[in-house]
Structures are given as C-alpha cells and as structure tokens.
GULUM-327756 format. One record per residue (C-alpha): residue number from 1; residue in three letters; x, y, z. Coordinates in Angstrom, 3 decimals. Example, Ala and Ser with C-alpha at 12.3 -4.5 7.8 and 13.67 -1.06 7.14 Angstrom:
// residues 2
[r 1; 'ala'; [12.300; -4.500; 7.800]]
[r 2; 'ser'; [13.670; -1.060; 7.140]]
This chain:
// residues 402
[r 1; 'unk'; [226.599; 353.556; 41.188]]
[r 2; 'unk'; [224.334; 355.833; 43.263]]
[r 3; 'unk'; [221.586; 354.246; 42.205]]
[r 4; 'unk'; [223.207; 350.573; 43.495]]
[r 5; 'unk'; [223.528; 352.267; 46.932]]
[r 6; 'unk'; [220.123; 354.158; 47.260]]
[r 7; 'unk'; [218.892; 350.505; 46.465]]
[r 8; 'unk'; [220.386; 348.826; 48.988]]
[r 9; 'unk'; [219.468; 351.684; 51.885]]
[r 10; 'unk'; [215.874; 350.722; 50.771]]
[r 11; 'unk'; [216.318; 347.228; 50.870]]
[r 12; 'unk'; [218.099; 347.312; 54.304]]
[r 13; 'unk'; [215.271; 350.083; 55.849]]
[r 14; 'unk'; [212.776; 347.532; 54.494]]
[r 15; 'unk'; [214.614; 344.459; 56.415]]
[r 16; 'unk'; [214.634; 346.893; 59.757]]
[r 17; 'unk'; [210.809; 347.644; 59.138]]
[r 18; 'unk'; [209.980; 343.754; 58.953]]
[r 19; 'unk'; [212.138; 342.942; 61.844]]
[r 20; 'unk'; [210.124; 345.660; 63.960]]
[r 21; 'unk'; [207.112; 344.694; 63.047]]
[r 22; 'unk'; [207.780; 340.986; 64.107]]
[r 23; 'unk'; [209.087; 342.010; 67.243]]
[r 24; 'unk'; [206.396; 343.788; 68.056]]
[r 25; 'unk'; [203.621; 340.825; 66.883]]
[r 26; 'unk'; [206.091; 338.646; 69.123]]
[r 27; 'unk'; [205.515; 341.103; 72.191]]
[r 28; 'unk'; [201.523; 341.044; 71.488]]
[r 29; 'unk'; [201.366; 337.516; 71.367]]
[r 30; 'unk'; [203.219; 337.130; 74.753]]
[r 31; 'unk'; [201.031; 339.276; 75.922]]
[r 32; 'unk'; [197.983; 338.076; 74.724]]
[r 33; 'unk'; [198.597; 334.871; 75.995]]
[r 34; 'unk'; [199.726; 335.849; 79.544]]
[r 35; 'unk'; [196.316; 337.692; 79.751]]
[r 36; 'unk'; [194.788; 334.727; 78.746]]
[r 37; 'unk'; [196.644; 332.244; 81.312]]
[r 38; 'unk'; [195.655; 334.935; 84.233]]
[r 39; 'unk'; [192.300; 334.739; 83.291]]
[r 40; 'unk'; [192.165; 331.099; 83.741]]
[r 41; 'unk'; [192.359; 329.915; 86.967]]
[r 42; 'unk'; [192.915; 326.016; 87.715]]
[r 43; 'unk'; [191.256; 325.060; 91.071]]
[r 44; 'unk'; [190.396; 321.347; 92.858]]
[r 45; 'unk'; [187.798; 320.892; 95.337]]
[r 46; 'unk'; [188.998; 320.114; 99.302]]
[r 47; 'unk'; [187.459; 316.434; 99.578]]
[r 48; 'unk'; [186.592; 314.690; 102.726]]
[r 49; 'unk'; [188.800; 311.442; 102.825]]
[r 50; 'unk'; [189.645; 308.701; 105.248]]
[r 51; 'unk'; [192.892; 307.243; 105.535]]
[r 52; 'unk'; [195.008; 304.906; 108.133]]
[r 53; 'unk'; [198.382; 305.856; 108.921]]
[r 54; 'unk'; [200.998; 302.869; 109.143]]
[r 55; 'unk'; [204.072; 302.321; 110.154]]
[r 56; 'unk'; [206.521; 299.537; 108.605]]
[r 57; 'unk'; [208.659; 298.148; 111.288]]
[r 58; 'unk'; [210.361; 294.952; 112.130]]
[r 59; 'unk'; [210.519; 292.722; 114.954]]
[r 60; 'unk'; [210.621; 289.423; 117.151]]
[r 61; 'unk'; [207.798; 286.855; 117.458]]
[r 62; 'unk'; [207.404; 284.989; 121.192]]
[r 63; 'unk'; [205.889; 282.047; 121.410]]
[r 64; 'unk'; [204.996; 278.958; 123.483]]
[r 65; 'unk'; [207.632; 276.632; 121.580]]
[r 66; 'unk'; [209.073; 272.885; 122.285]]
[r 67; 'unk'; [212.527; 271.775; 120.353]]
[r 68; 'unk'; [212.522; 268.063; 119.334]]
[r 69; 'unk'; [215.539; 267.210; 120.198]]
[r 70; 'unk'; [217.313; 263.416; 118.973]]
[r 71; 'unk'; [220.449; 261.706; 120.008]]
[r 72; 'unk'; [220.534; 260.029; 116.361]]
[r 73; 'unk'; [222.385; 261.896; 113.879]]
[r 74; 'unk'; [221.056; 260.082; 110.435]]
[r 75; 'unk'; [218.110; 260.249; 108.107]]
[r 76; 'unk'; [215.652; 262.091; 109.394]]
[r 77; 'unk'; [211.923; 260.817; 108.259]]
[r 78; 'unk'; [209.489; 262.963; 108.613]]
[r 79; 'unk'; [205.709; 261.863; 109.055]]
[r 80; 'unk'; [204.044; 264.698; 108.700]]
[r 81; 'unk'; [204.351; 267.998; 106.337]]
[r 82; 'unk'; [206.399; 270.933; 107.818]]
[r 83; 'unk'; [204.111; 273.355; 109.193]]
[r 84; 'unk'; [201.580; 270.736; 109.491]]
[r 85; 'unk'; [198.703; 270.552; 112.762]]
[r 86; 'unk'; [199.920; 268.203; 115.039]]
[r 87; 'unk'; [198.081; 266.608; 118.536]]
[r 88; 'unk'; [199.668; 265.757; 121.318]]
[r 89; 'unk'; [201.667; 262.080; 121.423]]
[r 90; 'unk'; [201.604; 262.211; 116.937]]
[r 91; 'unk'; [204.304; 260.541; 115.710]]
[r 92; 'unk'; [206.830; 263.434; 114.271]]
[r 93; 'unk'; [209.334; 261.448; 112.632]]
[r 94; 'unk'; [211.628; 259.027; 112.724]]
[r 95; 'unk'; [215.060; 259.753; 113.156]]
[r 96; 'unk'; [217.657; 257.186; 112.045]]
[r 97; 'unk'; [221.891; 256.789; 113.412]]
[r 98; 'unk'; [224.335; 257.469; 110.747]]
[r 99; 'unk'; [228.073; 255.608; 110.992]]
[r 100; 'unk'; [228.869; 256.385; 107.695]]
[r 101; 'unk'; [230.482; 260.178; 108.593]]
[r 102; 'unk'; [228.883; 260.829; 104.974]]
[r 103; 'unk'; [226.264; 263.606; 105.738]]
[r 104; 'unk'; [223.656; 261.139; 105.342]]
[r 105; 'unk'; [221.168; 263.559; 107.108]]
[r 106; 'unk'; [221.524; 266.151; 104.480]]
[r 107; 'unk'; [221.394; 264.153; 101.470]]
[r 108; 'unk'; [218.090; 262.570; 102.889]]
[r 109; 'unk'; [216.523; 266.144; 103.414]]
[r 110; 'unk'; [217.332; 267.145; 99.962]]
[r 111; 'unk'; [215.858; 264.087; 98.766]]
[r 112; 'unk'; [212.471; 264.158; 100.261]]
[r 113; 'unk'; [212.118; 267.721; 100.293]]
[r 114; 'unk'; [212.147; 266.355; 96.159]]
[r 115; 'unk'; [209.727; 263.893; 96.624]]
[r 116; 'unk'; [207.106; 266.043; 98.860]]
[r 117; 'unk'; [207.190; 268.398; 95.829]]
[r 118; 'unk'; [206.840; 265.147; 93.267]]
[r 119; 'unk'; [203.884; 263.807; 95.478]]
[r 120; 'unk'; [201.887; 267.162; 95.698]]
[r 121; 'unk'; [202.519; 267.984; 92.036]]
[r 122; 'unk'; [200.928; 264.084; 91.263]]
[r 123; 'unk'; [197.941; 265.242; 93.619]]
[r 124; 'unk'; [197.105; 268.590; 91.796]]
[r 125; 'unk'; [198.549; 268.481; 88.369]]
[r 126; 'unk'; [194.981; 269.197; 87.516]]
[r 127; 'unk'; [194.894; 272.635; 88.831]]
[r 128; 'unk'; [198.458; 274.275; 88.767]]
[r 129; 'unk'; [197.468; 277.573; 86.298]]
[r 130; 'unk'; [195.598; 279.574; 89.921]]
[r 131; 'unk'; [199.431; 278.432; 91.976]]
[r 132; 'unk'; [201.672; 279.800; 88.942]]
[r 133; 'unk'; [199.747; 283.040; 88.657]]
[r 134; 'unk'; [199.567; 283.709; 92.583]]
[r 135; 'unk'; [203.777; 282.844; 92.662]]
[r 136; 'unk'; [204.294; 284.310; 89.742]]
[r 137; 'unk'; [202.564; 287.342; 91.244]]
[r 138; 'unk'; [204.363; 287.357; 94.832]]
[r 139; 'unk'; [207.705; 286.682; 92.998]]
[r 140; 'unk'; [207.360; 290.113; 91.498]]
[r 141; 'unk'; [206.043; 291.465; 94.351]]
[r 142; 'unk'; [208.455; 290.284; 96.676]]
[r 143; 'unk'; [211.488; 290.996; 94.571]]
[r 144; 'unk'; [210.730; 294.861; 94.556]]
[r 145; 'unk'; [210.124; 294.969; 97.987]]
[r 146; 'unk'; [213.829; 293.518; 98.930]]
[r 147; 'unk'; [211.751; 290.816; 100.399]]
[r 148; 'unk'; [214.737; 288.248; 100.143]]
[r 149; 'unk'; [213.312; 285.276; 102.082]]
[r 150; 'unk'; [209.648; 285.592; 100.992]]
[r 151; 'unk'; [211.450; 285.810; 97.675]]
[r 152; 'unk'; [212.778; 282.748; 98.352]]
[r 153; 'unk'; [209.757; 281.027; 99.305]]
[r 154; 'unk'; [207.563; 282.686; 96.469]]
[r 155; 'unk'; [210.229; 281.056; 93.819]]
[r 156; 'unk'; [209.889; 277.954; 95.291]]
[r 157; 'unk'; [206.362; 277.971; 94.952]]
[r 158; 'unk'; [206.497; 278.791; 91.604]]
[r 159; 'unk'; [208.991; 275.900; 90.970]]
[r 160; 'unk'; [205.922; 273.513; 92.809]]
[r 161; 'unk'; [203.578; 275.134; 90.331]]
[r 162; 'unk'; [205.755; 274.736; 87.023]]
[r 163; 'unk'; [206.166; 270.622; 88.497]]
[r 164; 'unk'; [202.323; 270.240; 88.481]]
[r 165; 'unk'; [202.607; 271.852; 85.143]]
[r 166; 'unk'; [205.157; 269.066; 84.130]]
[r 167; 'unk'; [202.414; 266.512; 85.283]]
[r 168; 'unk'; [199.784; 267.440; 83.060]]
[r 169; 'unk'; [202.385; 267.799; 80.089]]
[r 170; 'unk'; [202.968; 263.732; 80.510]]
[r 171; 'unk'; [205.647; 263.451; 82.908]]
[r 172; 'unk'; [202.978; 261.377; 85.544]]
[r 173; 'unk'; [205.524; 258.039; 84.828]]
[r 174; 'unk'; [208.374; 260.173; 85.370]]
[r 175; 'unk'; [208.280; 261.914; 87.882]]
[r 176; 'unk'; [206.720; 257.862; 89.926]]
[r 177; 'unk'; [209.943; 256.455; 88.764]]
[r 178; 'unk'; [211.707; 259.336; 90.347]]
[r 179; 'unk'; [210.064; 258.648; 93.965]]
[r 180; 'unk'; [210.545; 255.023; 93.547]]
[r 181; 'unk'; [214.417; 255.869; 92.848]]
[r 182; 'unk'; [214.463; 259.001; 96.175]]
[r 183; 'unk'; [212.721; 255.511; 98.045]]
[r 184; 'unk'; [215.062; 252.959; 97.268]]
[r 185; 'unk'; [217.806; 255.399; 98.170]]
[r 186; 'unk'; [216.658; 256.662; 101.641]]
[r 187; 'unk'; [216.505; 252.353; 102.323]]
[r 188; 'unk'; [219.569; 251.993; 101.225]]
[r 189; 'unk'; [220.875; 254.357; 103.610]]
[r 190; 'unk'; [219.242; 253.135; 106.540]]
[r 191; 'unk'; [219.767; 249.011; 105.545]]
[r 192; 'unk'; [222.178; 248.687; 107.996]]
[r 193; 'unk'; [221.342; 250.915; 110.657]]
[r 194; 'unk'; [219.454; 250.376; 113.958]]
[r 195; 'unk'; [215.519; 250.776; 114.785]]
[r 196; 'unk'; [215.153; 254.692; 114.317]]
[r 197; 'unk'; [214.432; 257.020; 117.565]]
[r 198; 'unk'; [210.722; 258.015; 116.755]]
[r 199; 'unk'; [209.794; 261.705; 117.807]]
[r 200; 'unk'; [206.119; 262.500; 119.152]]
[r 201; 'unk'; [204.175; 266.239; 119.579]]
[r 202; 'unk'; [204.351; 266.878; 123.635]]
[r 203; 'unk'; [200.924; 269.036; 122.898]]
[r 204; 'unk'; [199.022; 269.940; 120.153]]
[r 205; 'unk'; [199.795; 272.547; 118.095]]
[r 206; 'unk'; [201.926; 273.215; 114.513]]
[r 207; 'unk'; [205.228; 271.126; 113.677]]
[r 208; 'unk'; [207.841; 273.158; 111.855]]
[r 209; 'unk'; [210.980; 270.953; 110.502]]
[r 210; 'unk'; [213.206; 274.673; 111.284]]
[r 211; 'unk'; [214.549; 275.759; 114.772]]
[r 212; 'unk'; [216.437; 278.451; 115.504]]
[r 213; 'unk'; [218.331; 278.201; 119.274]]
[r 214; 'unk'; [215.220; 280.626; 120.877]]
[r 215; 'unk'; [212.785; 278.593; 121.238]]
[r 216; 'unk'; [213.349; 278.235; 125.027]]
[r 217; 'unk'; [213.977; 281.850; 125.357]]
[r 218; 'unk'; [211.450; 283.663; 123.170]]
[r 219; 'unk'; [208.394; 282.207; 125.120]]
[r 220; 'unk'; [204.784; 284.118; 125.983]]
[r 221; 'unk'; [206.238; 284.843; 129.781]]
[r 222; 'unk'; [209.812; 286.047; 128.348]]
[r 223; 'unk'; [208.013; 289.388; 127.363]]
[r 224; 'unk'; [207.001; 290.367; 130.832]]
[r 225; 'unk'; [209.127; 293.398; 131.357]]
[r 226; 'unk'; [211.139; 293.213; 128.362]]
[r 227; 'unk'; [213.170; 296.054; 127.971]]
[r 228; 'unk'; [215.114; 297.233; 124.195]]
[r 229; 'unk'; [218.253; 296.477; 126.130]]
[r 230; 'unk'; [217.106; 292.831; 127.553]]
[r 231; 'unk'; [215.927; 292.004; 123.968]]
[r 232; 'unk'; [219.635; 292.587; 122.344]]
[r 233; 'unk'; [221.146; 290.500; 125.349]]
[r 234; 'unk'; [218.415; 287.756; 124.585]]
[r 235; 'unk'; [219.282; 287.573; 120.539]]
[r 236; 'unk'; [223.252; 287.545; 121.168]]
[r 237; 'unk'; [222.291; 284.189; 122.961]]
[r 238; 'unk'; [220.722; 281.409; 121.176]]
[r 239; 'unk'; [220.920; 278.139; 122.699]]
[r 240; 'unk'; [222.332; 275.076; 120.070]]
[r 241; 'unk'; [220.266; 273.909; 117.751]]
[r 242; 'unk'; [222.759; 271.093; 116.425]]
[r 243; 'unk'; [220.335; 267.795; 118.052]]
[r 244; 'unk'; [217.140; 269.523; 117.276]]
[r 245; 'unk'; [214.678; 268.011; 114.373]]
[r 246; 'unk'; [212.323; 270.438; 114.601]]
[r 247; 'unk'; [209.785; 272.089; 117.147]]
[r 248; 'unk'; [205.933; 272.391; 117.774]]
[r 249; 'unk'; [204.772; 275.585; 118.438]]
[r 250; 'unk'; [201.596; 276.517; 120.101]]
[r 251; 'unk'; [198.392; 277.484; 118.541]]
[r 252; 'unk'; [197.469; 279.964; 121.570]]
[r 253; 'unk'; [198.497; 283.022; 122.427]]
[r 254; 'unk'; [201.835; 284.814; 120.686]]
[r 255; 'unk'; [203.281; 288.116; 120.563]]
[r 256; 'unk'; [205.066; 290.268; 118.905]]
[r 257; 'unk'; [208.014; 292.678; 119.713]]
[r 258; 'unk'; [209.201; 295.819; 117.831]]
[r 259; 'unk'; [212.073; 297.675; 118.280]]
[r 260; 'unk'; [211.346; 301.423; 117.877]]
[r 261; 'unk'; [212.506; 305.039; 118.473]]
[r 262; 'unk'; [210.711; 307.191; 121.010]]
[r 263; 'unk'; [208.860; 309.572; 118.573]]
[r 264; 'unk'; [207.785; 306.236; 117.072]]
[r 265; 'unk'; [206.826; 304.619; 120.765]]
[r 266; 'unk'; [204.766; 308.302; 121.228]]
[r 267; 'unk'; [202.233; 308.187; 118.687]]
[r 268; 'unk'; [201.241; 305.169; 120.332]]
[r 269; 'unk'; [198.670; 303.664; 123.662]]
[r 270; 'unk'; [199.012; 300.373; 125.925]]
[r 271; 'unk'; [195.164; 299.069; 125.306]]
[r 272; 'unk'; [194.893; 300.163; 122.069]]
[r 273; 'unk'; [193.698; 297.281; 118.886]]
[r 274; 'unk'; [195.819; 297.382; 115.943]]
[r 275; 'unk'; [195.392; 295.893; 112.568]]
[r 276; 'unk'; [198.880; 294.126; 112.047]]
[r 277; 'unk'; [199.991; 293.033; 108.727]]
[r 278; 'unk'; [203.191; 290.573; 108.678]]
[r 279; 'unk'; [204.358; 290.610; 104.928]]
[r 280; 'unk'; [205.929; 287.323; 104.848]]
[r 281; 'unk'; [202.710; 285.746; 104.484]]
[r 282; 'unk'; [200.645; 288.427; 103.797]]
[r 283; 'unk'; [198.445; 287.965; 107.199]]
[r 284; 'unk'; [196.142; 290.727; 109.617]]
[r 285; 'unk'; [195.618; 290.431; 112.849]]
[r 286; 'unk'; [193.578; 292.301; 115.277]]
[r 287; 'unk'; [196.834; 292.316; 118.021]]
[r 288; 'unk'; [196.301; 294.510; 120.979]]
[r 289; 'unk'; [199.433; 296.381; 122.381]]
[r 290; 'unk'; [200.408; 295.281; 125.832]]
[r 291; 'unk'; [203.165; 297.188; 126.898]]
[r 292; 'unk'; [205.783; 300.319; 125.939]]
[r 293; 'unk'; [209.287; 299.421; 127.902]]
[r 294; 'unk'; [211.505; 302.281; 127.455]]
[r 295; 'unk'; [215.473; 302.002; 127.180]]
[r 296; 'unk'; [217.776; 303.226; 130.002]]
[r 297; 'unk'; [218.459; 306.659; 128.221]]
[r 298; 'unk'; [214.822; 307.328; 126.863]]
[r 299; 'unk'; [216.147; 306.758; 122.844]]
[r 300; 'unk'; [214.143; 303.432; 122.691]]
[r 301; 'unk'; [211.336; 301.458; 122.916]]
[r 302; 'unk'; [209.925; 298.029; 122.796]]
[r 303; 'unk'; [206.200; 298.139; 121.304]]
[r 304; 'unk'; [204.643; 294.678; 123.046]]
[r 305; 'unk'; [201.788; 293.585; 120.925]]
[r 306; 'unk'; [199.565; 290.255; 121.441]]
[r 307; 'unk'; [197.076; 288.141; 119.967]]
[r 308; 'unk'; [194.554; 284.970; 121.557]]
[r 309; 'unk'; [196.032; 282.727; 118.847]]
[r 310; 'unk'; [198.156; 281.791; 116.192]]
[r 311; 'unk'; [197.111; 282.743; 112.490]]
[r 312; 'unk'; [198.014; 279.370; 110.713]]
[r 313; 'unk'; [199.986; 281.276; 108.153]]
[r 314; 'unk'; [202.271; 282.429; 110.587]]
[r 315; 'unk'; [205.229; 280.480; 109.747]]
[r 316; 'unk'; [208.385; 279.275; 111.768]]
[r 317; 'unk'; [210.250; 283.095; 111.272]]
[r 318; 'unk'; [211.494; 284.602; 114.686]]
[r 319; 'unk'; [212.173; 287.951; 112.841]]
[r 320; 'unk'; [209.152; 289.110; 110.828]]
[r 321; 'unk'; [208.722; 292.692; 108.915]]
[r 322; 'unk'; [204.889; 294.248; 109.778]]
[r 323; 'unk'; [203.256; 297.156; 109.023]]
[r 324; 'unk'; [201.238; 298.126; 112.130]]
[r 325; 'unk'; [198.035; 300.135; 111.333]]
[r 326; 'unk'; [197.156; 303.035; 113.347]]
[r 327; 'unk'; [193.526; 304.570; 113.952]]
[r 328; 'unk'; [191.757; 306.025; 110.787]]
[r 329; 'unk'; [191.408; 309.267; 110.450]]
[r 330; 'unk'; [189.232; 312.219; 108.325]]
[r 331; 'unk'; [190.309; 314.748; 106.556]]
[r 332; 'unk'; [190.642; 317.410; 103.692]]
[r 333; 'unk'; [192.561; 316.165; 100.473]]
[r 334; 'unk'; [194.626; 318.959; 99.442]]
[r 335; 'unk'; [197.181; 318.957; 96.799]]
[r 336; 'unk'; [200.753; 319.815; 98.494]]
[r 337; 'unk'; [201.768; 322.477; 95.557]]
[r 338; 'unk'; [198.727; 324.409; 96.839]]
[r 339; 'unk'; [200.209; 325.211; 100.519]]
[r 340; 'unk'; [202.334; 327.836; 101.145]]
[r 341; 'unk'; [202.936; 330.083; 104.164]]
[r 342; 'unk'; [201.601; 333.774; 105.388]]
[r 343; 'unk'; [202.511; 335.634; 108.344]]
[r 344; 'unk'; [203.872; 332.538; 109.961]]
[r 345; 'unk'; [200.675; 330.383; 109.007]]
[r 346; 'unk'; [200.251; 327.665; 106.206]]
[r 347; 'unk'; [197.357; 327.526; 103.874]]
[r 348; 'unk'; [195.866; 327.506; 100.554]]
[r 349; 'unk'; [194.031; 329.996; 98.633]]
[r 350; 'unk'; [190.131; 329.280; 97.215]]
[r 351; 'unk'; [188.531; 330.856; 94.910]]
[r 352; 'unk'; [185.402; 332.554; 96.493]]
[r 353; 'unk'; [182.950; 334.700; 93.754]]
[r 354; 'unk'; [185.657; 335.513; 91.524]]
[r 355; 'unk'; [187.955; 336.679; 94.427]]
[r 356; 'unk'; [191.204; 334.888; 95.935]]
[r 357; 'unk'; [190.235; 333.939; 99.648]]
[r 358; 'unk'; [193.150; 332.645; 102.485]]
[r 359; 'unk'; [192.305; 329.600; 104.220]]
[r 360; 'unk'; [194.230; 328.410; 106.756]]
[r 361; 'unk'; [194.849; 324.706; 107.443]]
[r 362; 'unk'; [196.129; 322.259; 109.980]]
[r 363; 'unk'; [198.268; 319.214; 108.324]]
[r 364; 'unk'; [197.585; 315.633; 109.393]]
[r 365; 'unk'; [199.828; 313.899; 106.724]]
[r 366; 'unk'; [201.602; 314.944; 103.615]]
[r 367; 'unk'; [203.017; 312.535; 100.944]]
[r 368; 'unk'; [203.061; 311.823; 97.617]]
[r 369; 'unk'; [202.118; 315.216; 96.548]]
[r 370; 'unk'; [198.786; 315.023; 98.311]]
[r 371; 'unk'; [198.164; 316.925; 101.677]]
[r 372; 'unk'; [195.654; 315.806; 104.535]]
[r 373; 'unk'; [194.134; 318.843; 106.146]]
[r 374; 'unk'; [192.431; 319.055; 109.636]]
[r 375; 'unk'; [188.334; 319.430; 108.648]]
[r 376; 'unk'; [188.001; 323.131; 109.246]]
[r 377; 'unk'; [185.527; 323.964; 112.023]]
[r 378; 'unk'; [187.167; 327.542; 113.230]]
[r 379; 'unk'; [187.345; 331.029; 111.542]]
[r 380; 'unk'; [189.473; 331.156; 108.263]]
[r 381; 'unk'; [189.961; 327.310; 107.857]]
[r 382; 'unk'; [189.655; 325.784; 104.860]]
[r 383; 'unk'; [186.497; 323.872; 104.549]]
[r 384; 'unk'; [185.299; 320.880; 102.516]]
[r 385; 'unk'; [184.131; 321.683; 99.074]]
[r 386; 'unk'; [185.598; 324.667; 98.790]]
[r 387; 'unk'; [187.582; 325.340; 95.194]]
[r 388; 'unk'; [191.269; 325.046; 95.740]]
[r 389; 'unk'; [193.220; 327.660; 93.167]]
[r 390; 'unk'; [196.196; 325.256; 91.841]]
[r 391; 'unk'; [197.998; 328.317; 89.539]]
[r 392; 'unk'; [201.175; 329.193; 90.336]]
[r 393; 'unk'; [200.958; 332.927; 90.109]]
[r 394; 'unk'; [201.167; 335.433; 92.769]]
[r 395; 'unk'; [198.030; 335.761; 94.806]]
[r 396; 'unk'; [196.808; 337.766; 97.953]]
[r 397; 'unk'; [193.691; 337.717; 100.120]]
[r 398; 'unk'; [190.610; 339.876; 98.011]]
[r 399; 'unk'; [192.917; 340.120; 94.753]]
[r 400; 'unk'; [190.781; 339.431; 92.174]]
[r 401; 'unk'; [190.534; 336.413; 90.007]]
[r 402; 'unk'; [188.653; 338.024; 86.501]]
C-alpha cells in the first residue's frame, strides 16, 4: 500500500515538473518572439504623387432648343435617326392624322423603333463582337453604379449587338421579311388617312425624337442670374409636351447647372477651366465656370458652367450626373494607419539612423487608407523619401529603433 502511494506522489511531482517546464518554454518563446517583432521595423517611403480631386454632382443642362410641334395626332415617320445632324429646312418627319382613337402613334413608334434596329443589324452583322463587348462592358458598369437610365440604354445596345449577331447566324431572310411585314403595317395604318403634316429643322443642329416641356425655358439666356431658388421654380413648371414630335437642339454653346452646398460652392472660382465628365455617355469637356449664385439664406449654390459647343454625345437628358474635376495637385503619399497626433499636431514617425524621428504633416486628402501630405518645405515636416515606420508599437521622438 505505501508503496502504491509513494508511487503516485512521484508520478504527480513528475506531471508538476513537466507542466513547469512548459510554461516556462511557453514564456521564452513569447518572449523571444516579441524581441524579435521589435527588432523589425516595417517602414514605406513618403512618395511624391499627383492627383485631381473631383466632385460627383448632378445637375441641369441649358440649351438653345426648338420643339416640333404637329397638329396631327397619328403615325409619326421619322426621316432621319434620333440624335441625328440636321440643317436648317431638312425634312424631320412626317406626321400622319389618326381617326381610329386606337393609339396608332404608339404602335407605329414601337414598330420602327424595331425596324431601325433590323436595318442597322443588316448593315453591320459583319462586325457585332467590338458592340457586344463595349455593352456588355457598360451594362456591368452601369448596373453597379445605380446608373438606371444609362443602364437602360447600355441593355439596349447590347440587344442591337446580339441582333447583328442573329444576322451572321442566318437570320438575313428573316429578319427582311420582318421589315417588309413592320412596312406593310405602318401603310395599312395610314391607307385611309390624309397627306401627312411634314416637319422641317428651323436651323441646323441635332434632332432628338424626346422632349421634355423645358425646352423653351432651359435656354443659354435662362442662366443669366439664375439663382438655386429660381431653378426649383423653373423645374416645377414644364410647359406640355403632348403636340411635340421632337426638338432640334443647337450645336453651339450649352451649359450646365449644379445644385450644390456652400462648402461645396467654396472650394471653387468664376474663371476657372474644369475638366467635366457627364457619365451618361462617358464624355469630357473643358467647361469654364461662369457664375456662383448663392441662395437667399447662404445654404446654396448654383455652380454655372459653359462650353463653345455641343459634344455630339451629349444626348437629349435635361438632368445629367458629372463629376467635375478640380486642379491637380502634389503631394506626399502616406499611408493613413501611419498618422497619429502629438501635442495637438498630426504626423508620422520615420525612421532616421536607427532612431524614431517626428515629422509633422499637413493633409490635403485622405481616403481609402492612403493619406496626401503637404510636400514639406518647413522645420519638422515630413519630407519626400523619407522611410515611413508602419509598426504599430509605441514610439517617441529619439527612442531607438535596434
């Protein structure tokens, strides 16, 4: 019996020896590899970089417009393509009565809106791979941007490009048949009717099929002391647009309106050039800003941009989303988990001969876990090329980094 128990003592002072011992190989190896993460230190060099700050903002587009109006309410035949150059006295369309009460008008759009696609898709069959990749692309792109009518337009691109497809594939004799069946329809309609009311351009420039009820209040001249609150009364009041076929809209100048707050209206100078992007169709233009209106209470602004002429992929869109580009500017890249704040100032720490070194710096921009730094010029600034530490231990000016 005694000998049972003195064997179990040993066996349990054994167990307590090995448990102490691997504790205490544990505690060295924490040890040993916190000495070794001190002694490394991570750092990144402050670059020079150059970088344009934007601003995404939406807004109006005035223009020298002309509705096309018609007293006929029937088939409307179009002669040329919607968006299409146009020269003063060029027959529009021709615009045919309807005594049927059977929306005529909108059956006829829906039909050659068909055959406009069936006609281009006969004249580039040939070539439809470069349209379905470039749709196929701004479909994606469009959709994750909440883009919902340049959505719309991408998909029907697409659907252009999958009908050229469908020509090559052998459906040339079906897709004929088709227009000679849209054809005999759109006759059939108009048998019985009088001579249609033909429509001509009053001045050169672009025809669009779409009008919207502004186009006589959105003009070049209606921007002339515009003011946030004279540009909410102006939208609230569209004019009909119930005997309108379309409208040609002028080539020359146009501008473009954006609502903003007053920081936003701050930042920015009447006679200043700005690079303006409008994402619908994916356009710059050099557009010079005009005018800053303020509201009544100093909350708003109107930002009055303009431009000599008319990009051609401008389309018929009153309300466009833009990103306006501001000036360029130069600075020091430094990574945001870097900066943090002493005595009331914020700045990074470099590594300078094996010793931790304050710098102090000035922030331009910060986003996307990358910092923009003033380029240091005075005393204690952080200057280019210098090694940025990146580890997240506790550091102070002259503590050393061995």
């Amino acid at each position: 019996m005694r000998i049972m128990i003195r064997t179990r003592d040993r066996r349990a002072r054994i167990t307590q020896v090995v448990c102490i011992v691997l504790l205490l190989s544990l505690l060295v190896g924490i040890l040993v590899s916190e000495a070794l993460r001190s002694a490394i230190v991570d750092t990144e060099a402050a670059r020079a970089v150059s970088f344009t700050e934007v601003d995404l903002l939406e807004g109006y587009v005035f223009r020298d417009e002309t509705a096309i109006p018609s007293t006929n309410n029937g088939v409307i035949d179009y002669r040329v393509a919607n968006g299409a150059k146009v020269a003063a006295g060029q027959l529009l369309a021709a615009v045919y009565t309807d005594e049927t009460g059977s929306d005529q008008r909108e059956r006829a759009a829906v039909l050659l809106a068909e055959k406009a696609r069936l006609l281009t898709a006969l004249e580039n069959g040939a070539a439809w791979q470069p349209d379905y990749t470039a749709s196929y692309a701004s479909l994606m792109h469009t959709l994750a941007d909440g883009n919902l009518r340049a959505t719309a337009d991408s998909a029907a691109a697409l659907a252009d490009a999958l009908c050229h497809r469908a020509v090559g594939a052998g459906a040339e004799q079906a897709y004929r048949a088709r227009i000679a069946a849209i054809d005999a329809e759109i006759a059939e309609m108009v048998r019985n009717v009088d001579a249609p009311q033909e429509r001509t351009a009053g001045a050169d420039g672009a025809f669009y099929y779409e009008t919207d009820g502004y186009e006589a209040l959105c003009g070049t001249a209606a921007t002339e002391g515009l003011t946030p609150e004279g540009l909410v009364e102006l939208l609230e009041n569209p004019r009909p647009t119930d005997k309108h076929i379309g409208k040609v809209v002028s080539a020359g100048a146009w501008y473009l309106v954006l609502p903003v707050t007053a920081q936003v209206a701050a930042v920015y100078r009447v006679g200043a050039r700005h690079t303006v992007t409008v994402a619908a169709c994916n356009t710059k233009t050099d557009m010079e800003l005009t005018a800053i209106t303020p509201s009544a209470d100093g909350t708003r602004a109107l930002l009055v941009f303009c431009c000599a002429q008319k990009p051609d992929t401008l389309d018929a869109a009153r309300r466009q989303s833009v990103t306006v580009s501001r000036a360029s500017v130069v600075g020091l890249s430094v990574p945001a988990s870097a900066i943090c704040a002493e005595n009331g100032e914020r700045g990074v720490y470099v590594a300078d001969s094996g010793v931790a070194r304050w710098r102090r710096v000035e922030l331009l921009s910060e986003q996307g876990g990358v910092a923009i730094a003033t380029l240091g010029t005075g005393e204690g600034m952080l200057r280019e090329g210098e090694e940025i530490i990146l580890t997240a231990r506790r550091l102070y000016d002259g503590k050393s980094l061995r």
